[in-house]
C-alpha positions in Angstrom: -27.2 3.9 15.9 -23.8 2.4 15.9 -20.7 4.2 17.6 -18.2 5.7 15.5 -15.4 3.0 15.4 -11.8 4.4 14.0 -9.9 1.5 14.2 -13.0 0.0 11.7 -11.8 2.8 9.3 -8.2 2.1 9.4 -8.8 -1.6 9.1 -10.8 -0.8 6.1 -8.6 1.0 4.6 -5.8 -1.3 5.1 -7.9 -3.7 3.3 -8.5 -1.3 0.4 -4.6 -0.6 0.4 -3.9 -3.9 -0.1 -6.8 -4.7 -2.6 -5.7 -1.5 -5.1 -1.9 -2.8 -4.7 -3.0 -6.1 -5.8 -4.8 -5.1 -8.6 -2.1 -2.4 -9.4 0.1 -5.0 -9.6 -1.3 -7.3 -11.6 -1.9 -5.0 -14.6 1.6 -3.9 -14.5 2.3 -7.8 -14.4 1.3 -7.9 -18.3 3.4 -5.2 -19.6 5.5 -5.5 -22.4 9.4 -6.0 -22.5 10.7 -2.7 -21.7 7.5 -0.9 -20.6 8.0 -1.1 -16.8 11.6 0.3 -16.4 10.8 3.2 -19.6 11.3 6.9 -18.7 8.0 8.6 -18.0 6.6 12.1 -17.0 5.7 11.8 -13.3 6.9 12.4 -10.1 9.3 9.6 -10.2 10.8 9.0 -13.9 9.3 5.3 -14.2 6.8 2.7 -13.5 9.5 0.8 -12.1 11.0 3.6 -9.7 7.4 4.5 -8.1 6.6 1.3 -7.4 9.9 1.0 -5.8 9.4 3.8 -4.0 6.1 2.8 -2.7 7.2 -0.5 -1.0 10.8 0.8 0.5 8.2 3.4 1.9 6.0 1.0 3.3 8.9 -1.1 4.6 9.8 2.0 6.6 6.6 3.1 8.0 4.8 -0.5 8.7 8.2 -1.6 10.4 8.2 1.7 12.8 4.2 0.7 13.3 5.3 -2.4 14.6 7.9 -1.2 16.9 10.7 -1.8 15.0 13.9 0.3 14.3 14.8 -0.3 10.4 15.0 3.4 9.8 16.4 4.5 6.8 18.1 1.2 6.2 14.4 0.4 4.3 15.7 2.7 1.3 19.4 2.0 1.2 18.9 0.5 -2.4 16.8 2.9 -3.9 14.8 0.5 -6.3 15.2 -3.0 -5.0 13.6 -4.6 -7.4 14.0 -5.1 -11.7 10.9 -7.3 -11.9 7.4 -6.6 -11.3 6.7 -10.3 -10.3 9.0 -9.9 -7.5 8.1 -6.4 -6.5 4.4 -7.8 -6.2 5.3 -10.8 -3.8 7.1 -8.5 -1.3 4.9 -5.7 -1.8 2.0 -8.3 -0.7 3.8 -9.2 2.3 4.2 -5.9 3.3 0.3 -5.2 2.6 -0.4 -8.1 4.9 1.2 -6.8 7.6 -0.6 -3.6 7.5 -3.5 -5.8 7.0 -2.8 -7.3 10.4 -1.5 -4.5 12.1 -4.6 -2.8 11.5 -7.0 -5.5 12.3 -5.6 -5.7 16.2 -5.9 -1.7 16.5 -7.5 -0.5 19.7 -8.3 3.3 20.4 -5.7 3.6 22.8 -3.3 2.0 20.3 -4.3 4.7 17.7 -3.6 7.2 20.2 0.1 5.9 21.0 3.2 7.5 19.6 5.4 5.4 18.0 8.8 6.3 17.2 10.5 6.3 13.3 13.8 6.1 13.1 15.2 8.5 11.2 18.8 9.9 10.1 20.4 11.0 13.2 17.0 11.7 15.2 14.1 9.6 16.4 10.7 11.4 15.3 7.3 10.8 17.6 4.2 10.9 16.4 0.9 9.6 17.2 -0.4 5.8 15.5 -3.0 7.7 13.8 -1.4 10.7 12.0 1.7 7.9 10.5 -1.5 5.7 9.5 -3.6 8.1 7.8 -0.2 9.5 6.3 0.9 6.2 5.2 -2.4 5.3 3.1 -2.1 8.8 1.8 1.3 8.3 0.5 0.7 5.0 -1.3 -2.9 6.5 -3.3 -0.9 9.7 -4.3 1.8 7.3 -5.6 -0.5 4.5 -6.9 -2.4 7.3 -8.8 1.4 8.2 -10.9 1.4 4.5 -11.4 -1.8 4.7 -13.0 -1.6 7.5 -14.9 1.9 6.3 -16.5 0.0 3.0 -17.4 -2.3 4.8 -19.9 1.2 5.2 -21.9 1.8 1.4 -22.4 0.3 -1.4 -23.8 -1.7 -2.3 -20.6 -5.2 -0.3 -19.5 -5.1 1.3 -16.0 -7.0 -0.9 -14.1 -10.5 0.5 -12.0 -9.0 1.4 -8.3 -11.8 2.5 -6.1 -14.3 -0.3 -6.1 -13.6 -1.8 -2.9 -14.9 0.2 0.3 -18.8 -0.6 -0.1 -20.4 -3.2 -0.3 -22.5 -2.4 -3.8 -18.7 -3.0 -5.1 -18.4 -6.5 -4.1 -19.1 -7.7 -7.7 -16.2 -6.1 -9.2 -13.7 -7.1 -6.6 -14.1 -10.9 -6.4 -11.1 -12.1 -7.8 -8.8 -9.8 -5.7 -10.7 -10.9 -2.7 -9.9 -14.6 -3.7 -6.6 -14.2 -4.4 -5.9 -12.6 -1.1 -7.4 -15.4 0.6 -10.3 -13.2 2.0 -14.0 -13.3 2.4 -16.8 -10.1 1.8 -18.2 -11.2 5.1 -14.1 -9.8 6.3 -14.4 -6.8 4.5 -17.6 -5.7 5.9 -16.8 -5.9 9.5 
């Protein structure tokens, strides 16, 4: 039987992060005039603001992953972007760091404490805990998208058919488009 692999999990999920964001994206890419920045019932008041939310998030948390020391400086313009098309290309780029990140985990690197940088104070915590907090944070947040999508003229697009492999025939063109392979996914 084959040994329990954590990094394996967190690299999957990475890939699943990136996969839903893609997809995500893309429906909101065909909204009409008007429907991405219109006030909604949610957490945030708008498409637009949770998606911005999501990606100054990631900024935040991914850079601190890597060692960096951004800080709060990731969410000094509170929504950074007015157009989906340019929300998606940075929030890809974000999603591929994660990607890679995650791909060159280790246990002990799991295990390490990484610093984030925040206002006035420098808070440890362990590779893990920010990980499994960080994919947390973007499907509760994806999720609002989603919801507020049934209100427009776009359907909510299908975002949990890419873990196993018996979903492989509904997430081809994601795949593709990232530039990936199933044989990468199943790893």
């Amino acid at each position: 039987m084959p040994r329990f692999d954590p990094c394996r999990v967190f690299r999957k999920l990475s890939y699943n992060n990136a996969l839903a964001n893609y997809r995500l994206l893309a429906a909101c890419l065909s909204l009409r005039s008007g429907e991405f920045e219109a006030e909604r019932v949610s957490f945030f008041p708008s498409i637009k603001a949770t998606l911005n939310h999501i990606i100054t998030v990631d900024w935040f948390y991914v850079d601190a992953l890597e060692g960096g020391t951004l800080g709060s400086k990731a969410w000094e313009v509170e929504e950074p972007f007015d157009e989906v098309a340019a929300l998606a290309t940075e929030q890809r780029k974000v999603d591929q760091r994660l990607v890679t990140l995650c791909e060159a985990l280790t246990p002990e690197k799991l295990m390490s404490v990484i610093d984030l940088q925040r206002t006035g104070r420098i808070q440890r915590e362990r590779m893990e805990d920010v990980l499994s907090h960080l994919f947390q944070h973007q499907t509760h947040h994806r999720g609002q998208v989603h919801a507020m999508l049934a209100g427009t003229s776009v359907e909510p697009p299908q975002l949990d058919e890419f873990i196993v492999d018996d979903d492989a025939k509904f997430r081809g063109g994601e795949v593709a488009a990232l530039g990936w392979s199933e044989e990468k996914l199943m790893l």
